[in-house]
TORBA-704936 format. One record per residue: residue number from 0; residue in three letters; x, y, z of N, C-alpha, C in turn. Coordinates in Angstrom, 2 decimals, decimal comma, padded with zeros to 5 digits, always signed. Example, Ala and Ser with C-alpha at 12.3 -4.5 7.8 and 13.67 -1.06 7.14 Angstrom:
<atoms>
(atom 0 'Ala' (+013,19 -005,69 +007,80) (+012,30 -004,50 +007,80) (+013,20 -003,30 +007,80))
(atom 1 'Ser' (+012,85 -002,25 +007,08) (+013,67 -001,06 +007,14) (+012,90 +000,03 +007,87))
</atoms>
This chain:
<atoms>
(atom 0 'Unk' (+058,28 +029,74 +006,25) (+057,70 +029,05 +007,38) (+056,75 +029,95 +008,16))
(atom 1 'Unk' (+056,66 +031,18 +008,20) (+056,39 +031,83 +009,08) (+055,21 +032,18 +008,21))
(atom 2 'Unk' (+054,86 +032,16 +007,47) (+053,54 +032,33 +006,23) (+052,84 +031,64 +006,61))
(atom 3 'Unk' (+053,23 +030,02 +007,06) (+051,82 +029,26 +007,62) (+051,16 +029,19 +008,99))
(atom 4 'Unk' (+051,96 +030,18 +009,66) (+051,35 +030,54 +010,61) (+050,05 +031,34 +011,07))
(atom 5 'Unk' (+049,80 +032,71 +009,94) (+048,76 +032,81 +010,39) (+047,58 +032,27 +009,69))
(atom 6 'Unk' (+047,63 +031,47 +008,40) (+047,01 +030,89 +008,01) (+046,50 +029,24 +008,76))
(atom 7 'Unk' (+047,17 +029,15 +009,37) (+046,86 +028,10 +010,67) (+045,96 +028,57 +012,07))
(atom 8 'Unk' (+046,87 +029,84 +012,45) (+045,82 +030,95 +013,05) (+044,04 +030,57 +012,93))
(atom 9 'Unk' (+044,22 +031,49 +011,38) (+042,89 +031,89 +010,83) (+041,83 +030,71 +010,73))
(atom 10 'Unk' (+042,53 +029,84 +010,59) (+041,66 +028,00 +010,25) (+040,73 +028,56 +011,80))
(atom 11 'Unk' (+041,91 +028,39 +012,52) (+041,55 +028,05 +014,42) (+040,25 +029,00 +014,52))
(atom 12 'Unk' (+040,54 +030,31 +014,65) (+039,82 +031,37 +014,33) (+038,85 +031,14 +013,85))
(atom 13 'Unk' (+038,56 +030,64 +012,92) (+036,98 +030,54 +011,93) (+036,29 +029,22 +012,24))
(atom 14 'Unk' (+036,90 +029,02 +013,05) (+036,34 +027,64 +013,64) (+035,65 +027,90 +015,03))
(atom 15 'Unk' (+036,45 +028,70 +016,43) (+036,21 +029,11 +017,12) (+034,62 +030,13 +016,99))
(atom 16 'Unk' (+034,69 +030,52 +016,34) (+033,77 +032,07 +015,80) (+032,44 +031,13 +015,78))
(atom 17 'Unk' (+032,43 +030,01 +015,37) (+031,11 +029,83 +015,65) (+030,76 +029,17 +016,77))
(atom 18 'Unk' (+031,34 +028,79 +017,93) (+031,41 +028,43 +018,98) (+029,80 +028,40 +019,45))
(atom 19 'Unk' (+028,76 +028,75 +020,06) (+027,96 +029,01 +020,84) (+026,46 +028,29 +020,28))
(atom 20 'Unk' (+025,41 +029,71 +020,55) (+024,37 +029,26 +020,25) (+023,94 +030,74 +019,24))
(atom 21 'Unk' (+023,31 +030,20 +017,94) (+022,74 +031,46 +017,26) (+021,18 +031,34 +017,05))
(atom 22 'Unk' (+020,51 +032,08 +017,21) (+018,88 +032,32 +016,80) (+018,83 +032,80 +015,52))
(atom 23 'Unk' (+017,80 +032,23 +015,23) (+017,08 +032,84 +013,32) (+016,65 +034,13 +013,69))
(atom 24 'Unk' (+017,03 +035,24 +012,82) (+016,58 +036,25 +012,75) (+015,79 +036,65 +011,47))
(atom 25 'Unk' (+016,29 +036,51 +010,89) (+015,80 +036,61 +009,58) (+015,74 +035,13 +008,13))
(atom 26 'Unk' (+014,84 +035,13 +007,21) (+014,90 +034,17 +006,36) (+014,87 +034,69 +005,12))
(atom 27 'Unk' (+015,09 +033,99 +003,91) (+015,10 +034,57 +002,30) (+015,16 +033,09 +001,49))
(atom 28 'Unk' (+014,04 +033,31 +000,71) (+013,80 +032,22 -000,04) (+014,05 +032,13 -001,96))
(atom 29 'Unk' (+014,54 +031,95 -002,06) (+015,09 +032,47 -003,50) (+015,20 +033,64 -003,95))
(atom 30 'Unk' (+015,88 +034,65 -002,63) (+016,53 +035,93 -003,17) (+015,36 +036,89 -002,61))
(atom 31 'Unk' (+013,85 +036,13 -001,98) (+012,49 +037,03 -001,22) (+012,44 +036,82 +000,17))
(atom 32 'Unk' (+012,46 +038,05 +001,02) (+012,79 +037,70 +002,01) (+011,09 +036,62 +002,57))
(atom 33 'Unk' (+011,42 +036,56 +003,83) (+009,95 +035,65 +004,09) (+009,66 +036,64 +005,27))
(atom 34 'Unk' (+008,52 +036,98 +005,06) (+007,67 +038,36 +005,80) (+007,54 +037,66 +007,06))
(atom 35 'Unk' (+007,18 +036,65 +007,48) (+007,12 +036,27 +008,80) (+008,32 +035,28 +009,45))
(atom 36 'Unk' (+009,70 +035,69 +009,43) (+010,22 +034,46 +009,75) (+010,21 +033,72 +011,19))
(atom 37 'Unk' (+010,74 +032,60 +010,89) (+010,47 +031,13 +011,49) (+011,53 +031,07 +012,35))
(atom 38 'Unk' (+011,31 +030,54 +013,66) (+012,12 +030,28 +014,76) (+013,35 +029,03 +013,87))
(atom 39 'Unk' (+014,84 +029,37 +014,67) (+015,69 +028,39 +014,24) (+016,92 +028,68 +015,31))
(atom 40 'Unk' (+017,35 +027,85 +015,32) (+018,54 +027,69 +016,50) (+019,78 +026,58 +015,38))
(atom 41 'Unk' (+020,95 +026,88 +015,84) (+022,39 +026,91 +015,74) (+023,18 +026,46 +016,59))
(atom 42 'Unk' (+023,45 +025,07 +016,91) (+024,05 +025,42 +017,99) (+025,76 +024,72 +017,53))
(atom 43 'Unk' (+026,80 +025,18 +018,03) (+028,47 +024,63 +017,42) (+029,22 +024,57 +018,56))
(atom 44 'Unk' (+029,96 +023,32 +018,67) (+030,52 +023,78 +019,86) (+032,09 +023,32 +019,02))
(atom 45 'Unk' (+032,94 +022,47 +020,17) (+034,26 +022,65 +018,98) (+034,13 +021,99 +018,29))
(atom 46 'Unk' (+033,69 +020,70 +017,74) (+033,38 +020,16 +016,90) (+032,27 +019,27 +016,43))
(atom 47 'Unk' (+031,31 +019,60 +017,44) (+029,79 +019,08 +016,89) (+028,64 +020,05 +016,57))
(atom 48 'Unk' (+027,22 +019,85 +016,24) (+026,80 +021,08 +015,93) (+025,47 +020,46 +016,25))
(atom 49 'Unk' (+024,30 +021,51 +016,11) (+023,04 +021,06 +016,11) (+022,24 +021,81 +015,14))
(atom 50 'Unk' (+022,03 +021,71 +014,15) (+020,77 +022,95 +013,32) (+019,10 +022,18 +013,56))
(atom 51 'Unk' (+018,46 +022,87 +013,89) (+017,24 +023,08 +014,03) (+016,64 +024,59 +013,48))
(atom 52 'Unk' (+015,04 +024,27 +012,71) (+014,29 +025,36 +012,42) (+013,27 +025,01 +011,42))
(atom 53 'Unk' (+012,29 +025,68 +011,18) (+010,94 +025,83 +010,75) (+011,13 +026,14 +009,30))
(atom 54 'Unk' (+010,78 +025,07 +008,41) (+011,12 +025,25 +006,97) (+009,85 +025,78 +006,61))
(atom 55 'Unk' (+009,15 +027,00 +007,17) (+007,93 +027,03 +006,48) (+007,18 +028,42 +006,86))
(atom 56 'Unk' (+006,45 +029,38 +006,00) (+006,79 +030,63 +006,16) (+005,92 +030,92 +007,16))
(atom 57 'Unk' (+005,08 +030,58 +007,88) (+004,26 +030,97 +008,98) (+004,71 +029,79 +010,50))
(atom 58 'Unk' (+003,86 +029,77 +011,19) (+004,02 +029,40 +012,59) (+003,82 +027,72 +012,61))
(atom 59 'Unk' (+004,54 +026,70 +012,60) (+004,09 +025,30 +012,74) (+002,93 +024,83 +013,39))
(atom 60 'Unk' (+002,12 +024,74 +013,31) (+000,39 +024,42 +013,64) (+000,90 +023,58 +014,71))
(atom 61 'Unk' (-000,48 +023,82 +016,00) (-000,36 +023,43 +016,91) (-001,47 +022,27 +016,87))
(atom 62 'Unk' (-001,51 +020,99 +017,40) (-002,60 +020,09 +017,32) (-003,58 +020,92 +018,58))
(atom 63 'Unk' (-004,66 +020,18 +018,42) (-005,98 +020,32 +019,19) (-005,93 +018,95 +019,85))
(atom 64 'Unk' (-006,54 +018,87 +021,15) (-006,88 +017,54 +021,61) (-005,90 +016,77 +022,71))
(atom 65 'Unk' (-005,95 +015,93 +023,20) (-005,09 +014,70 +023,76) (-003,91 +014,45 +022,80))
(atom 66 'Unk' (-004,34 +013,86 +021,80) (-002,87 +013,29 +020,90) (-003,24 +014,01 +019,57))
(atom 67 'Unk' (-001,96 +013,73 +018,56) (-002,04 +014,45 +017,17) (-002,96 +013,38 +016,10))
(atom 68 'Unk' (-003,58 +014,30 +015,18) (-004,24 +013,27 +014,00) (-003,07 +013,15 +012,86))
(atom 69 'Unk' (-002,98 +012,03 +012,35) (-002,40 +011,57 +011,47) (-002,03 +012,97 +010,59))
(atom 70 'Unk' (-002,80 +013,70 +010,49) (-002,40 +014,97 +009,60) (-001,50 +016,03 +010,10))
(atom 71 'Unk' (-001,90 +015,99 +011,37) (-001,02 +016,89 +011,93) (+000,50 +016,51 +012,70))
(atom 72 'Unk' (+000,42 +015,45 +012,83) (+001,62 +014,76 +012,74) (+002,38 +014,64 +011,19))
(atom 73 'Unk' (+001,59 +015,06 +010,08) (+002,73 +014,85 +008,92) (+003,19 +016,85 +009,02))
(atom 74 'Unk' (+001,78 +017,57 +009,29) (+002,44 +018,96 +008,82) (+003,32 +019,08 +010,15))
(atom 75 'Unk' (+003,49 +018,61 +011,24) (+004,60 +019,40 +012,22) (+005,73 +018,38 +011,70))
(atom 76 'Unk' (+005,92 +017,57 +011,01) (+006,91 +016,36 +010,31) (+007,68 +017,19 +009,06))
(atom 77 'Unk' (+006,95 +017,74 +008,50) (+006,95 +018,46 +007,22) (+007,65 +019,94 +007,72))
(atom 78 'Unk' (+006,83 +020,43 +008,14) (+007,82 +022,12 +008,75) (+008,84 +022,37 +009,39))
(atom 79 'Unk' (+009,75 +021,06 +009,85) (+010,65 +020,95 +010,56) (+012,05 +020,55 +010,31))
(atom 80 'Unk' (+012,91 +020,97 +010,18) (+014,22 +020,43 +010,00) (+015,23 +019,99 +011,32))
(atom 81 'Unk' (+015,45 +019,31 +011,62) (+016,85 +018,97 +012,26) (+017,41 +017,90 +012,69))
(atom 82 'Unk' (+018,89 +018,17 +012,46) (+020,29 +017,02 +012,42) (+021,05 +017,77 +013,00))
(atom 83 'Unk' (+021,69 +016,46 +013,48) (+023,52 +017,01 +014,35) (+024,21 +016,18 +014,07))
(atom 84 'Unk' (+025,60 +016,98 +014,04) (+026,43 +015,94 +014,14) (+028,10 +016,49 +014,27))
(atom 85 'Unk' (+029,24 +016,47 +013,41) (+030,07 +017,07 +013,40) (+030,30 +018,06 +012,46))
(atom 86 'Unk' (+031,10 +019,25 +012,34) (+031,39 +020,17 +011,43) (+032,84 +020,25 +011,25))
(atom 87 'Unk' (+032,93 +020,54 +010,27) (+034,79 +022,18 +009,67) (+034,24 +022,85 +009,15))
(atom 88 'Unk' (+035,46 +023,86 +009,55) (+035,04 +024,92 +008,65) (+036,69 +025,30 +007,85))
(atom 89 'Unk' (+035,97 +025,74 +005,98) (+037,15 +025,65 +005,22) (+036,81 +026,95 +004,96))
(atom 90 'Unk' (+037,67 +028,66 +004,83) (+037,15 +028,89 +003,69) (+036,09 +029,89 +004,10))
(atom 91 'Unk' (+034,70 +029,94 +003,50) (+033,80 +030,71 +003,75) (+033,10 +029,47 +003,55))
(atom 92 'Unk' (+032,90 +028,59 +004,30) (+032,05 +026,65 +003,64) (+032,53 +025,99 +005,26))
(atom 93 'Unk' (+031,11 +026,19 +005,65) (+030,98 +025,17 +007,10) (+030,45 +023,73 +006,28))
(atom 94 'Unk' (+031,16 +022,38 +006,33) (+030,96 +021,37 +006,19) (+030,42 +020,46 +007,36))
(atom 95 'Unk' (+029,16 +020,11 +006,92) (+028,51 +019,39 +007,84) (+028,29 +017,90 +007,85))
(atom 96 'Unk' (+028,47 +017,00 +008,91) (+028,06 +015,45 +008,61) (+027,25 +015,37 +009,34))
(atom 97 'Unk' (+025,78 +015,00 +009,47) (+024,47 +014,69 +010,48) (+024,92 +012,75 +010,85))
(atom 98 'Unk' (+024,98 +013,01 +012,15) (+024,93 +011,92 +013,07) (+023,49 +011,14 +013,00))
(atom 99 'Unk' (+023,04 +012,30 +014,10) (+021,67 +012,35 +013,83) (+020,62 +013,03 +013,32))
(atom 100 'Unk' (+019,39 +012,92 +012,87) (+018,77 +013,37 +011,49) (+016,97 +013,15 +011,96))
(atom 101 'Unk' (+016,12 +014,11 +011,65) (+014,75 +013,91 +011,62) (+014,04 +013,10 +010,94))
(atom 102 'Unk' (+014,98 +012,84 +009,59) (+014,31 +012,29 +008,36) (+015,68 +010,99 +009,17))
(atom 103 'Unk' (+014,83 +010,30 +008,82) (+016,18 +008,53 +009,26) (+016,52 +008,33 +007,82))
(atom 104 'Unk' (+015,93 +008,44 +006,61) (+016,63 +008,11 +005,44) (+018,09 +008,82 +005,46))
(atom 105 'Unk' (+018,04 +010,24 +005,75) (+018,94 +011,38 +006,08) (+019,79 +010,40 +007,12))
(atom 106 'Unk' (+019,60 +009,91 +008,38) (+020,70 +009,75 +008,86) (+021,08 +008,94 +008,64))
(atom 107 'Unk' (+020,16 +007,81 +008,08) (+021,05 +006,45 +008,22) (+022,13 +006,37 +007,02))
(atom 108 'Unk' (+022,13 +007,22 +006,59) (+023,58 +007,29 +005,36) (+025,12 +007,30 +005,76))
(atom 109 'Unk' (+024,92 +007,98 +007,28) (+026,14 +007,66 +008,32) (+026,74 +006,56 +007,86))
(atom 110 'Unk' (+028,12 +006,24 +007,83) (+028,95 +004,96 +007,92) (+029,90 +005,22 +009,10))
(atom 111 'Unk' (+030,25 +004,33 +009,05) (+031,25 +004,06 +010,36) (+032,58 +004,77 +009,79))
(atom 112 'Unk' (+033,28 +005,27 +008,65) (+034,23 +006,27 +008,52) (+033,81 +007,47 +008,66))
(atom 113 'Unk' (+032,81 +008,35 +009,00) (+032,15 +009,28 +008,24) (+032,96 +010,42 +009,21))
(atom 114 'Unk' (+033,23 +010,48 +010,28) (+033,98 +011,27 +011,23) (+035,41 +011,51 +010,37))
(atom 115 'Unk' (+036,02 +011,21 +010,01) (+037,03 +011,20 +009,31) (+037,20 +011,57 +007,74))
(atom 116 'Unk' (+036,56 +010,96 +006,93) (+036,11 +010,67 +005,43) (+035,23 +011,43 +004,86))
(atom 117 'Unk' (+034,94 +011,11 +003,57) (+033,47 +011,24 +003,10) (+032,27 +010,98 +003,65))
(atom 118 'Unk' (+031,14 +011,56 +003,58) (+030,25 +011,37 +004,62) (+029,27 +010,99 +003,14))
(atom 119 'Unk' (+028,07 +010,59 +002,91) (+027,40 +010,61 +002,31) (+025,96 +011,84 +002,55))
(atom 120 'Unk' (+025,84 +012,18 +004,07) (+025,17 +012,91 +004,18) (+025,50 +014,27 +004,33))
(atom 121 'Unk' (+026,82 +014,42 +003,85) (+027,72 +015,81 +004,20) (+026,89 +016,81 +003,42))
(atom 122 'Unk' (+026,98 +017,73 +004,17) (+026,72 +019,29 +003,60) (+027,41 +020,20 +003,66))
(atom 123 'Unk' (+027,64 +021,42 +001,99) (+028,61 +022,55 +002,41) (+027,50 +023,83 +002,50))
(atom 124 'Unk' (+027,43 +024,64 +003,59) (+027,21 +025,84 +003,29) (+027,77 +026,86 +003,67))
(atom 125 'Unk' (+027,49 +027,52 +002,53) (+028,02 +029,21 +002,37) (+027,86 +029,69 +003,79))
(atom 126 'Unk' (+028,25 +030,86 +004,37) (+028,38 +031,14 +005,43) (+029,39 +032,69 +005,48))
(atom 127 'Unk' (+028,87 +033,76 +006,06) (+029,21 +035,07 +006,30) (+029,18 +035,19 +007,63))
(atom 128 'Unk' (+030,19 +036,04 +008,98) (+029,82 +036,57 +010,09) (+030,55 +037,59 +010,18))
(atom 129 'Unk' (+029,44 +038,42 +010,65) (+029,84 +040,23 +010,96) (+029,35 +040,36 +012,30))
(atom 130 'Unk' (+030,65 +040,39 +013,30) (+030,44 +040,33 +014,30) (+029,51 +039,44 +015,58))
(atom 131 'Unk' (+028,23 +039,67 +015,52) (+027,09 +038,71 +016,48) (+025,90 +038,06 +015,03))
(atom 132 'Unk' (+026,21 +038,58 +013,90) (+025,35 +037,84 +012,82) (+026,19 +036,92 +012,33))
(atom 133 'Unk' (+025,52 +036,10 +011,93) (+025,77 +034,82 +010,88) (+024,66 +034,68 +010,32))
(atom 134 'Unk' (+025,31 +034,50 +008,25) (+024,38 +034,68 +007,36) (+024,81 +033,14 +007,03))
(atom 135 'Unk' (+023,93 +032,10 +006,78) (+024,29 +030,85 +006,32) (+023,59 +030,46 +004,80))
(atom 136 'Unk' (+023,52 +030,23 +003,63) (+022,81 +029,83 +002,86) (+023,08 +028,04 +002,55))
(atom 137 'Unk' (+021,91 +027,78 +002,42) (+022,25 +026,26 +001,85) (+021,61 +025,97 +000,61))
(atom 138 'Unk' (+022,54 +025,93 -000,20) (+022,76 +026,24 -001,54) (+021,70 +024,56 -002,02))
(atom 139 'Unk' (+021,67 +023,98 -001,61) (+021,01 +022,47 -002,21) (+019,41 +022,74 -001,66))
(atom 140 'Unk' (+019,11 +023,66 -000,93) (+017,46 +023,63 -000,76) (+017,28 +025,05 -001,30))
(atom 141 'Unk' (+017,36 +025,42 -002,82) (+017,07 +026,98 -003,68) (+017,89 +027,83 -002,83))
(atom 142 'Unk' (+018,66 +027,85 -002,32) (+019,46 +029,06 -001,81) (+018,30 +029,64 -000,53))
(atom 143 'Unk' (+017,97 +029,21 +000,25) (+017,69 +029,81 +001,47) (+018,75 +029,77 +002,40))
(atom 144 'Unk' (+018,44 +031,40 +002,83) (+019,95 +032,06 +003,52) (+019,01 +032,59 +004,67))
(atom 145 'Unk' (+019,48 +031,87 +006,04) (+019,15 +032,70 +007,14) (+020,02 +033,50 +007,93))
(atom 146 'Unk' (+019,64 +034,00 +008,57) (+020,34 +034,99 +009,06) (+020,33 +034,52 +010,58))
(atom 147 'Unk' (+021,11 +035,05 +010,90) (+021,16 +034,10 +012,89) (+022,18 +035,56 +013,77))
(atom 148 'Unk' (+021,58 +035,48 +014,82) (+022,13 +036,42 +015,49) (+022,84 +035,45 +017,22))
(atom 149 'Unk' (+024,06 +035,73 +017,29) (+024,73 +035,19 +018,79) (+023,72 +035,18 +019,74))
(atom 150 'Unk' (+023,74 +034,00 +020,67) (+023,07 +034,68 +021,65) (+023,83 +033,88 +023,26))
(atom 151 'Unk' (+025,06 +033,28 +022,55) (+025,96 +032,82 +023,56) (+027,39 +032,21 +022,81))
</atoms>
């Protein structure tokens, strides 16, 4: 009996640990790092999350003008990632379900069990923390692994 204790512990623990808010520090794109990386934020609290960040190796273009041209509304559409929604964590594997989603194909896969169940839009990623870093890879877009540093 006393064996599942700290293994109940440790669940709590690795759950807690990502608590806050983390910044992109670093990026790596199939094993190369990316010479200029891209702003990204993290955010977990006890059980919802937010990922945001710049899928793209330089600075997201800024429009010119009053409003955006059709083009530049697809490249700031295109360089951008982010969804929230709820997380666990099992393991060295933060499991993610997006609530909400940039891409609506992405969110609308939500069902009304998905808090509980299978999610259709669930994600597992890999995930390392040494102290104020967190290394995350997401293994379904070529293994890009960022790196994120605490910053609350």
């Amino acid at each position: 009996m006393l064996g599942a204790v700290p293994f109940a512990v440790s669940q709590v623990e690795a759950q807690t640990t990502f608590q806050g808010a983390w910044i992109a520090t670093a990026w790596e794109v199939n094993g190369q790092a990316v010479s200029t990386p891209q702003r990204g934020l993290l955010v977990f609290s006890k059980n919802h999350y937010s990922i945001m960040y710049v899928n793209a190796a330089q600075e997201r273009a800024r429009y010119t003008g009053g409003s955006m041209t059709d083009a530049e509304k697809l490249a700031a559409y295109d360089s951008f990632t982010a969804n929230a929604g709820i997380y666990s964590v099992s393991g060295d594997t933060i499991t993610t379900k997006a609530y909400m989603a940039k891409d609506p194909n992405y969110m609308g896969r939500w069902t009304g069990d998905c808090p509980t169940g299978p999610c259709p839009n669930e994600i597992n990623l890999a995930f390392a923390i040494d102290g104020t870093t967190l290394k995350v890879t997401w293994p379904a877009r070529n293994g890009i692994v960022g790196t994120f540093r605490r910053v609350e």
